[in-house]
C-alpha positions as CSV (number, residue, x, y, z in Angstrom):
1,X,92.8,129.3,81.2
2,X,89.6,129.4,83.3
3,X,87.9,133.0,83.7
4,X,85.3,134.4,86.6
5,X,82.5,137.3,86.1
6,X,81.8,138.7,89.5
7,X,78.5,141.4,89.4
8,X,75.7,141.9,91.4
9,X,73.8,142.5,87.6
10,X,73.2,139.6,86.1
11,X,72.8,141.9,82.5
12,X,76.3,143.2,83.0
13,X,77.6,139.5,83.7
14,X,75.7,138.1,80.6
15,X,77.0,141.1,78.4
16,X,80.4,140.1,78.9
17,X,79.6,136.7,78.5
18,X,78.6,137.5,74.9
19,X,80.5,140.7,74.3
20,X,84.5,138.6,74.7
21,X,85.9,136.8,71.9
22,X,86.8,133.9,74.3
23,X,88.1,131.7,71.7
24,X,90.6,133.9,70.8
25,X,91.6,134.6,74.0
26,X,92.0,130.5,74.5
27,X,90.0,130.3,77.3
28,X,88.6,127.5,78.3
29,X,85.6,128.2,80.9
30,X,83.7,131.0,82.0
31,X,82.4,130.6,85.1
32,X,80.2,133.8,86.9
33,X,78.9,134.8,90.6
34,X,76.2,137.6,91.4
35,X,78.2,137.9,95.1
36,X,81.1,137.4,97.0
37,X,80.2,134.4,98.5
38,X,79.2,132.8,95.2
39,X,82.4,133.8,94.1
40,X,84.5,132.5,96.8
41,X,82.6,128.8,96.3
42,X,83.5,128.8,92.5
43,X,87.1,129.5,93.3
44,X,86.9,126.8,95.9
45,X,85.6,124.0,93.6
46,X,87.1,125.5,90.4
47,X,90.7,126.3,89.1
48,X,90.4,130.2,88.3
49,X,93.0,132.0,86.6
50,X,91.9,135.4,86.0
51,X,88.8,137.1,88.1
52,X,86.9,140.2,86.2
53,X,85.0,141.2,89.3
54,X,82.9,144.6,90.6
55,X,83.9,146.5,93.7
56,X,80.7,147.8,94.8
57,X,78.4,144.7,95.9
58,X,76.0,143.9,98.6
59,X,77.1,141.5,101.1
60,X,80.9,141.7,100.8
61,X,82.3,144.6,98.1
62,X,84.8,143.4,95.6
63,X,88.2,144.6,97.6
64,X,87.0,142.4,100.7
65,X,87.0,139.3,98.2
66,X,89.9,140.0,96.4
67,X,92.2,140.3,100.0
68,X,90.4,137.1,100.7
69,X,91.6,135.4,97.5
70,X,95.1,137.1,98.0
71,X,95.4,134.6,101.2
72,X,94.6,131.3,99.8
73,X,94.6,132.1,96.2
74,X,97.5,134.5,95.3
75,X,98.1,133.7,92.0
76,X,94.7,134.5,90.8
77,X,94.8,137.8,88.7
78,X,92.2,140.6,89.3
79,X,90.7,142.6,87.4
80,X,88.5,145.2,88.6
81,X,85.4,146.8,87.3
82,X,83.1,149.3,88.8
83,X,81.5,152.6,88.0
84,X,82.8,155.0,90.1
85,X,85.5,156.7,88.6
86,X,87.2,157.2,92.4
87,X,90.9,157.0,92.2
88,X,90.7,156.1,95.5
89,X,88.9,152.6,94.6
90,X,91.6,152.1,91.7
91,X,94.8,152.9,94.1
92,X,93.5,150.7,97.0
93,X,92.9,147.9,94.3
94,X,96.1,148.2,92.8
95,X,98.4,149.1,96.4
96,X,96.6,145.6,97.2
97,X,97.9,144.1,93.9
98,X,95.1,144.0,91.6
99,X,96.2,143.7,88.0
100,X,93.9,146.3,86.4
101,X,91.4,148.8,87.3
102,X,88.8,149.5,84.4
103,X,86.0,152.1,84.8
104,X,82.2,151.3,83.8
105,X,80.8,150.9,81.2
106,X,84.0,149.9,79.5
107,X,84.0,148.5,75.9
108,X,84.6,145.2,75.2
109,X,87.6,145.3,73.1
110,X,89.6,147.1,76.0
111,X,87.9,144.6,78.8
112,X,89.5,141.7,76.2
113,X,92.5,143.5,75.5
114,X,93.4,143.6,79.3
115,X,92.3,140.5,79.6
116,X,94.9,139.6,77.1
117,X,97.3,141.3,79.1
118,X,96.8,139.5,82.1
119,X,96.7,135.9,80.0
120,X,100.5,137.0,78.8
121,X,101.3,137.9,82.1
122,X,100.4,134.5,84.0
123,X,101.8,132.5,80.8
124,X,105.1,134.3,81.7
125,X,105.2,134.1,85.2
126,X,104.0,129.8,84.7
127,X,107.2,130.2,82.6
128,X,109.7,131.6,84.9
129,X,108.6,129.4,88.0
130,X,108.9,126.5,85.4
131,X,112.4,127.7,85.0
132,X,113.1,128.4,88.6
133,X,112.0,125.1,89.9
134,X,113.9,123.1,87.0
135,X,117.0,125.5,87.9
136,X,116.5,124.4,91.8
137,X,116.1,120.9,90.8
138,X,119.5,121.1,88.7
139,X,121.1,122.9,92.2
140,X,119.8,120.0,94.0
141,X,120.4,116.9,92.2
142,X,123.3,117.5,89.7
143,X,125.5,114.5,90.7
144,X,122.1,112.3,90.0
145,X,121.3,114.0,86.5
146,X,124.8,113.3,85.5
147,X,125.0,109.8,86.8
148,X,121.7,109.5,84.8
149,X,122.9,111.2,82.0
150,X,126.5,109.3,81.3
151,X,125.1,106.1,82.8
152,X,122.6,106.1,79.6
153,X,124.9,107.1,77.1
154,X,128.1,105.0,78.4
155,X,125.3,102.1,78.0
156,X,124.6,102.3,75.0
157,X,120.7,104.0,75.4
158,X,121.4,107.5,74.8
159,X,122.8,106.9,71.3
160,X,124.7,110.8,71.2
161,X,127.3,112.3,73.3
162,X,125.2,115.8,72.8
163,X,122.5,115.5,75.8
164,X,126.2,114.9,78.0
165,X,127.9,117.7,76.8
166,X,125.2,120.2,76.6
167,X,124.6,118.5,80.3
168,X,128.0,120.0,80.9
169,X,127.8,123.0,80.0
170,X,125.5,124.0,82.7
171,X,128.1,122.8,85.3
172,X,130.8,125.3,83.0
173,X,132.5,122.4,81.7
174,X,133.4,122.6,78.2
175,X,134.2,119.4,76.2
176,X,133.8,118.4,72.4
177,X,132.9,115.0,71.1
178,X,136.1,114.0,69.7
179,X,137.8,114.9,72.7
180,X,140.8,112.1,74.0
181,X,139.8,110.2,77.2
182,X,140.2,107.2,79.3
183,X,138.1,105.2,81.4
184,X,138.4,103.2,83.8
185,X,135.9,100.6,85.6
186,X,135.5,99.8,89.2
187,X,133.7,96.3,90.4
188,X,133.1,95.6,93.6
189,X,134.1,92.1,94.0
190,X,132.1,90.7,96.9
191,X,128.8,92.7,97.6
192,X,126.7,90.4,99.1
193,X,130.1,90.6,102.3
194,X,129.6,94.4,102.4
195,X,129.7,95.5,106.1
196,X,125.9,96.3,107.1
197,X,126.4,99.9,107.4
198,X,127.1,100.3,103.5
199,X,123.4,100.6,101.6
200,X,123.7,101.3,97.6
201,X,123.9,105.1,97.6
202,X,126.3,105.5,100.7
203,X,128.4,103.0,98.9
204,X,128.5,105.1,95.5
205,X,129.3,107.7,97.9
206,X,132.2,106.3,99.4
207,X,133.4,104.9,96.2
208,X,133.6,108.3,94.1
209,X,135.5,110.4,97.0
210,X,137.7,107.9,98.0
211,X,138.2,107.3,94.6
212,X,138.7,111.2,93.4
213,X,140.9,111.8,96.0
214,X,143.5,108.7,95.5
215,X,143.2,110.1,92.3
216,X,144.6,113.6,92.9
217,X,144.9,116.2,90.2
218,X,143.1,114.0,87.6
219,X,140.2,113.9,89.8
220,X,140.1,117.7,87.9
221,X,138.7,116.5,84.6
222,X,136.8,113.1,85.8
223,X,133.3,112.3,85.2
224,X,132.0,109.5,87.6
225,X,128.8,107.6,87.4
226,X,127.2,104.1,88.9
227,X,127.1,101.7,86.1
228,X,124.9,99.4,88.8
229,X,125.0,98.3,92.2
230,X,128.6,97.2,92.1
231,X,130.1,98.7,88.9
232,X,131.3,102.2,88.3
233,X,132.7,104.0,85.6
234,X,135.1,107.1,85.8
235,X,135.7,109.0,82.4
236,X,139.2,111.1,82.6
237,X,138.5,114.3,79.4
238,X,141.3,116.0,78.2
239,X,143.5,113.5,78.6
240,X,145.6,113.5,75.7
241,X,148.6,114.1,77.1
242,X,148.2,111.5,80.5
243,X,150.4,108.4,80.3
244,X,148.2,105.5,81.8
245,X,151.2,104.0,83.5
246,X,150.8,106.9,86.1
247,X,147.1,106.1,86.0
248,X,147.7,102.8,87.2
249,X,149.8,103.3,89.8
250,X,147.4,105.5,91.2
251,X,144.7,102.6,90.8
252,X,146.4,100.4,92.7
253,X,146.4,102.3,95.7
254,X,143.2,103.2,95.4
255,X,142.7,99.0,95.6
256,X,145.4,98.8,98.7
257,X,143.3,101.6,100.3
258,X,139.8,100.1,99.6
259,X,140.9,96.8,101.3
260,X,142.8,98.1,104.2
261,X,140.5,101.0,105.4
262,X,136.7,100.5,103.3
263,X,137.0,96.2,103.6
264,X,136.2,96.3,100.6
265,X,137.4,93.8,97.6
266,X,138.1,96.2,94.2
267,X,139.0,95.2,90.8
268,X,140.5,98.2,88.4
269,X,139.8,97.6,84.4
270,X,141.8,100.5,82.6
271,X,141.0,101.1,79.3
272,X,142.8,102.5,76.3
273,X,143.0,106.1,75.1
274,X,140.0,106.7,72.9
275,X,137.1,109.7,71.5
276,X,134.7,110.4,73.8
277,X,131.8,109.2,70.7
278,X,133.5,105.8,71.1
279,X,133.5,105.5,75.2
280,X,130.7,103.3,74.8
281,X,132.1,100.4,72.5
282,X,135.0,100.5,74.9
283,X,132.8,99.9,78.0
284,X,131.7,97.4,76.4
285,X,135.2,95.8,76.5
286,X,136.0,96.9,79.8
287,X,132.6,94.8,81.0
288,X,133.5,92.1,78.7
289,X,137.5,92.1,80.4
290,X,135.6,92.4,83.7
291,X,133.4,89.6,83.4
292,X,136.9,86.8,82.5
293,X,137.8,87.9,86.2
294,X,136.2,84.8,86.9
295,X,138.1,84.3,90.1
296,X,137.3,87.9,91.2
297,X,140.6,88.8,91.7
298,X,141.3,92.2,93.2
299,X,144.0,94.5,91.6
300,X,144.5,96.3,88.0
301,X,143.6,95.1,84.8
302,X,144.5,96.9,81.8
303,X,143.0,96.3,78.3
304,X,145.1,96.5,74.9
305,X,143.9,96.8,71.8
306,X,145.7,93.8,70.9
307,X,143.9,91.8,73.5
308,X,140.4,92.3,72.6
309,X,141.8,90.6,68.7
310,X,142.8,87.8,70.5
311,X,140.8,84.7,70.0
312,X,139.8,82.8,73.5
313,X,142.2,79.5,73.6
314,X,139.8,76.4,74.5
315,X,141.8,73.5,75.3
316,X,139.4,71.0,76.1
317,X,139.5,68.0,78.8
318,X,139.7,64.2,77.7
319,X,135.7,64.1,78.1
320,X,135.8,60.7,76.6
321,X,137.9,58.9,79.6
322,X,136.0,61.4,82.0
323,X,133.1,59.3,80.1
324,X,134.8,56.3,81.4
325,X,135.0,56.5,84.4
326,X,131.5,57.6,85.1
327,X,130.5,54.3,84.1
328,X,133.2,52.5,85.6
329,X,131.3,54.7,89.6
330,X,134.9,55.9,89.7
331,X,133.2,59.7,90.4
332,X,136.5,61.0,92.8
333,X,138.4,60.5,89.7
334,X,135.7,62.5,87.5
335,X,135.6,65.2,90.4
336,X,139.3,65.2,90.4
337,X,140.1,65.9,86.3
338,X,137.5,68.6,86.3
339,X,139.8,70.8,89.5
340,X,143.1,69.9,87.7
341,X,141.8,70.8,84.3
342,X,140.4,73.9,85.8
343,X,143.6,74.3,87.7
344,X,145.8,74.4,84.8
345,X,143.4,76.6,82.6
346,X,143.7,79.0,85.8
347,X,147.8,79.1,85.5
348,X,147.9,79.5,82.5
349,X,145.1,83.0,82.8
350,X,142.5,81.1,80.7
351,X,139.9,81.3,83.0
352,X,136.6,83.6,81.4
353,X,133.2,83.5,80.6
354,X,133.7,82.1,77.3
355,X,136.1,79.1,78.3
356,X,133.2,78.3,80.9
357,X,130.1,78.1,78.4
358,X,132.5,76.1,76.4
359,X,133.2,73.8,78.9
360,X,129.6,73.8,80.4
361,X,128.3,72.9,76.4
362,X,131.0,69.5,76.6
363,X,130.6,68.4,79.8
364,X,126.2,68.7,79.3
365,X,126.3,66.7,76.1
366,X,128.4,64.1,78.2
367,X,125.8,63.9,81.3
368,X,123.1,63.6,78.5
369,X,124.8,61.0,76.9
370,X,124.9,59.1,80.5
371,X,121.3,59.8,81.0
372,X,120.0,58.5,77.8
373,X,121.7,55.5,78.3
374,X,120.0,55.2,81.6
375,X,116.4,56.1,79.4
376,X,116.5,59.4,81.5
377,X,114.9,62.7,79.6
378,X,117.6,65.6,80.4
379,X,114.6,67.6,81.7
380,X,113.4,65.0,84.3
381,X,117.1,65.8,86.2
382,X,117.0,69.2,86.2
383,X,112.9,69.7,87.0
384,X,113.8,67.3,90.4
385,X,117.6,68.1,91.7
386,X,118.9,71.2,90.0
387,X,117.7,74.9,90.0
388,X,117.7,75.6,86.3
389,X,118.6,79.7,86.6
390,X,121.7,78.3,88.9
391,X,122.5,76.0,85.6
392,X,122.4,79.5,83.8
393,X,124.8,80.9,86.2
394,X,127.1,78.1,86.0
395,X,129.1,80.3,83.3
396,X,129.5,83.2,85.5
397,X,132.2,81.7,87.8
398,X,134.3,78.6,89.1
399,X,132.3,77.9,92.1
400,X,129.5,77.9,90.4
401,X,130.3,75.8,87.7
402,X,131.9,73.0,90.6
403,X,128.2,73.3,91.9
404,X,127.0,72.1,88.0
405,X,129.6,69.8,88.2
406,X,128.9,68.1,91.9
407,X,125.4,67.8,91.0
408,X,126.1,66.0,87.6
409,X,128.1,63.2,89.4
410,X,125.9,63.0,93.1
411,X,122.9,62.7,90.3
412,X,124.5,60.3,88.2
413,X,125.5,58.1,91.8
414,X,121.9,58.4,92.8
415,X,120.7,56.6,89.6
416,X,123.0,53.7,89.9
417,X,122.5,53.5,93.7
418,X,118.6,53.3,93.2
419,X,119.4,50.6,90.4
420,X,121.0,48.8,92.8
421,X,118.5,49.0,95.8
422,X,115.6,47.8,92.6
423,X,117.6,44.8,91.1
424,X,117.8,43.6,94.8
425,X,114.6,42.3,95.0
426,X,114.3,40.8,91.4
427,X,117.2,38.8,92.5
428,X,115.4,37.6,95.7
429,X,112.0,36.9,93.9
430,X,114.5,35.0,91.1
431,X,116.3,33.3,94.0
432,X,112.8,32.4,95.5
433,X,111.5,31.2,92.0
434,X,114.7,28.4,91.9
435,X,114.3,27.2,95.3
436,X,110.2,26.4,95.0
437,X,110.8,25.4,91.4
438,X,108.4,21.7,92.3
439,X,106.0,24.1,93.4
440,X,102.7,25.6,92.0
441,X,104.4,29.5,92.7
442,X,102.1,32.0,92.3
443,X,103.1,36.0,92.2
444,X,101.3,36.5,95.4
445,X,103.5,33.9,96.6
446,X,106.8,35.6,95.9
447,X,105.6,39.6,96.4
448,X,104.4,38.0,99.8
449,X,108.3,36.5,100.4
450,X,109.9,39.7,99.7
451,X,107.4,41.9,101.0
452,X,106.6,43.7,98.1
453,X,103.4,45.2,96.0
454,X,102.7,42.6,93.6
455,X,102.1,44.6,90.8
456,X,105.2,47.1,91.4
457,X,107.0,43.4,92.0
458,X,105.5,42.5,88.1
459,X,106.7,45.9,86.5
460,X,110.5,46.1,88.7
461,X,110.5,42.0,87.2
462,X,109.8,43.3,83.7
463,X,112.5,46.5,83.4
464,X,114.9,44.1,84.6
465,X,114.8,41.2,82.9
466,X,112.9,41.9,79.7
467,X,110.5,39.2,80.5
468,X,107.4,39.4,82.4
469,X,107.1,37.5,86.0
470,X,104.6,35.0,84.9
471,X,106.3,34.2,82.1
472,X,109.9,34.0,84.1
473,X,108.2,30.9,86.3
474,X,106.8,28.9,83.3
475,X,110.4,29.9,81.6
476,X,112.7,28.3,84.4
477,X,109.9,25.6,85.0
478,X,110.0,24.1,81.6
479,X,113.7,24.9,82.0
480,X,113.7,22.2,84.9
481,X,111.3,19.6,82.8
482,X,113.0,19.6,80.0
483,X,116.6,18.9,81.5
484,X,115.1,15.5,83.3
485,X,113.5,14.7,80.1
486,X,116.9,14.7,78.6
487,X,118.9,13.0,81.9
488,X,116.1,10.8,83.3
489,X,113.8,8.3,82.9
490,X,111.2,9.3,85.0
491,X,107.2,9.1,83.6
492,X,106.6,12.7,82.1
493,X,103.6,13.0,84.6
494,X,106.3,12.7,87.3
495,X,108.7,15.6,86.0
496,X,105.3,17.4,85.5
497,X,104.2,17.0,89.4
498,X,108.3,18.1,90.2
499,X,107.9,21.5,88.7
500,X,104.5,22.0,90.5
501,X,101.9,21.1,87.1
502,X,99.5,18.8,88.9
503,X,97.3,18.7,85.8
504,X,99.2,16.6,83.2
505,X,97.3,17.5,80.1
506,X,97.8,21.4,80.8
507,X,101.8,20.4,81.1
508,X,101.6,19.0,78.1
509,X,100.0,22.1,76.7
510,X,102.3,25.0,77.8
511,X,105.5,22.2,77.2
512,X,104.3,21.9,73.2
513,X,103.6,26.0,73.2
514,X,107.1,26.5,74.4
515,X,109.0,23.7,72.1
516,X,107.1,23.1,69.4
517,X,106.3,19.2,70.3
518,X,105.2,17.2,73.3
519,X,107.5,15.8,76.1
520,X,107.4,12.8,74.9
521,X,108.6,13.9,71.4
522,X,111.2,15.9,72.8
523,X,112.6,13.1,75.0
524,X,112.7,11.3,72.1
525,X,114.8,13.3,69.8
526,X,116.9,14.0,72.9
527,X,118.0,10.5,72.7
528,X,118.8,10.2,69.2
């Protein structure tokens, strides 16, 4: 609290100053002004709470400022000292709403006792606007507070059903924690096909009345609230005595109405009668039986107690001859097992989350398998062709998964079609090699045949056939020279000029290097 002296007598102002016990009033500044217009500047540029100001002054008396201040500063309290004892100066200061009227020279203790008095009185009337402006803001957004308020608590945030039903009991409706209710949960199947005219809140709109009025005389004890943009969650209290078949039927024309006059797709999960203290455990469920409806099937779904014991069935493909047939190139027949399998698992109501992260685990170790084969780091296939959070996705529903799946085998095609296009030239510069086999060949020679970089030509030569160009020439010469040393009779420096060595001694050099022994000496044991 912030406090202004107002006196033309800069002893009276300073006497006040000294005389107050401003610590135990809790105030926080004192500020002063010798005449109305100082005054008016401090309450300008400061935040004044209570004004202790004289009525007789020069330049402006203290009645002129204070109707002044009751213009742009009404909740400033004034309190009024002077010392002429007129009851006419006390009535017009208090008709115009002054708090106090205190005659000079006053003692300090009653100046700090009604200064007291008007502290109380602003810390009461902060109070009841505090209270009025919360009670307006209840008025005027009680369908958000309560979305707020069961959203968190339904989700597991709020950990007690207390700030709810105390909530409640503002809006005059009475529940207790271990009172019997079900819930059910509506998805919205398709959002991103909603018509344009449906934004988020007009949508929650839609949702609850449609829904509360398909609902009829239930709608009487149901709390609604927007889970998130295409979830919601409707708590039926008191509902001890309902019998969910009725429920249900109701549901589903809340479904047939959705799709005929909203367009829009709805799924139903009903839950099972339970405390409200254990509505969140069951939501989890619900979102858990929600989340299988991996086809996004419209209708009801109800949840049993039995069901949620039930362990998920996993009946794997024949990854092994799927496998197979990748490295047979047979990809049709790969892309045709993985519909069928998912086909069948469909019929039969396997289809969730869980069947999919199992089948997404298998079928990954399988394309890693491939690609190690092919000396291809997982990573380097998903960085280039394959938006990893889509990969994280490919749990969430079949069309996603057939994405996973498409790119797997249109990857896997790419790699053996880009083999193919490399080997092509190795067998051209091998074909080259044969044919000009009584020629010095050089690698500039064949890169220049095929049209190729030389030194891409050497390393493409080298991952295919384990042996380095150079290398590959002197190979399938020697080859050449040592076959006529065995079948002919021809001088050695002849079958030395007829694989392109004109210099005989350096023949005879790589030919011992190779073989161990000279031509000569392996023409000789040739013959033996």
């Amino acid at each position: 609290m912030n406090v202004l002296i107002i006196d033309d007598q800069p002893d009276v102002v300073e006497g006040i100053r000294l005389g107050i016990d401003w610590n135990f009033l809790a105030v926080s500044h004192i500020f002063h002004a010798y005449n109305s217009e100082a005054a008016k500047s401090v309450i300008e540029q400061e935040e004044v709470d209570i004004a202790l100001c004289d009525i007789e002054m020069p330049n402006g008396s203290g009645l002129e400022l204070f109707e002044w201040a009751c213009e742009a500063y009404p909740d400033i309290k004034f309190i009024f000292l002077t010392s002429h004892a007129d009851f006419a100066y006390a009535q017009q200061a208090l008709k115009l709403g002054g708090f106090d009227y205190l005659v000079q020279p006053a003692p300090y203790e009653l100046i700090q006792d009604t200064l007291q008095k008007a502290l109380l009185q602003l810390q009461k009337e902060k109070e009841q606007q505090q209270v009025l402006v919360y009670g307006n803001y209840v008025s005027k957004h009680e369908k958000e507070l309560l979305n707020v308020f069961l959203r968190e608590y339904l989700s597991g945030r709020q950990k007690t059903i207390q700030t709810v039903i105390q909530y409640l009991k503002t809006l005059s409706i009475d529940i207790e924690p271990e009172e019997k209710s079900w819930m059910v949960c509506i998805q919205i199947l398709a959002p991103d096909k909603l018509p344009e005219r449906f934004g988020q809140e007009l949508l929650c709109f839609v949702v609850e009345n449609v829904f509360m009025e398909m609902m009829g005389d239930y709608s009487r004890h149901l709390l609604f609230c927007a889970l998130n943009a295409e979830t919601y969650a409707g708590v039926f209290y008191t509902a001890s005595t309902w019998d969910q078949e009725d429920i249900c039927k109701q549901l589903d024309q809340f479904v047939l109405l959705a799709k005929d006059k909203l367009h829009l797709s709805v799924a139903c999960y009903v839950g099972w009668e339970t405390r409200l203290t254990e509505l969140p455990d069951c939501l989890r469920q619900i979102l858990e039986l929600a989340e299988s409806n991996i086809v996004r099937k419209a209708g009801v779904f109800r949840m049993r107690l039995e069901d949620i014991a039930a362990e998920t069935v996993y009946d794997a493909p024949n990854f092994e001859q799927m496998k197979h047939y990748f490295l047979l190139g047979q990809y049709q027949i790969v892309s045709d097992m993985v519909q069928e399998y998912f086909r069948k698992q469909e019929r039969k109501g396997r289809i969730s989350n869980k069947i999919l992260a199992y089948f997404q685990q298998d079928f990954l170790q399988m394309f890693f398998e491939l690609l190690s084969a092919r000396s291809v780091k997982a990573h380097e296939a998903f960085q280039q062709a394959y938006d990893v959070m889509a990969l994280k996705k490919s749990t969430e529903s079949l069309s996603q998964m057939f994405h996973l799946v498409d790119f797997v085998i249109s990857y896997l095609k790419g790699l053996e079609e880009e083999n193919d296009r490399e080997t092509a030239p190795v067998e051209k510069a091998v074909a080259y090699i044969r044919k000009n086999i009584h020629q010095n060949i050089s690698r500039m020679d064949i890169a220049d045949y095929i049209y190729m970089n030389p030194d891409y030509l050497s390393r493409l030569f080298k991952k295919e056939k384990n042996i380095s160009l150079t290398d590959y020439i002197v190979q399938e010469k020697l080859k050449m020279a040592s076959a006529m040393l065995r079948s002919t009779n021809l001088p050695v420096s002849v079958i030395a000029s007829n694989i392109g060595y004109t210099n005989f001694s350096y023949f005879t050099q790589v030919f011992r290097k190779s073989y161990g022994m000279s031509p000569s000496e392996y023409r000789q044991n040739s013959q033996k």
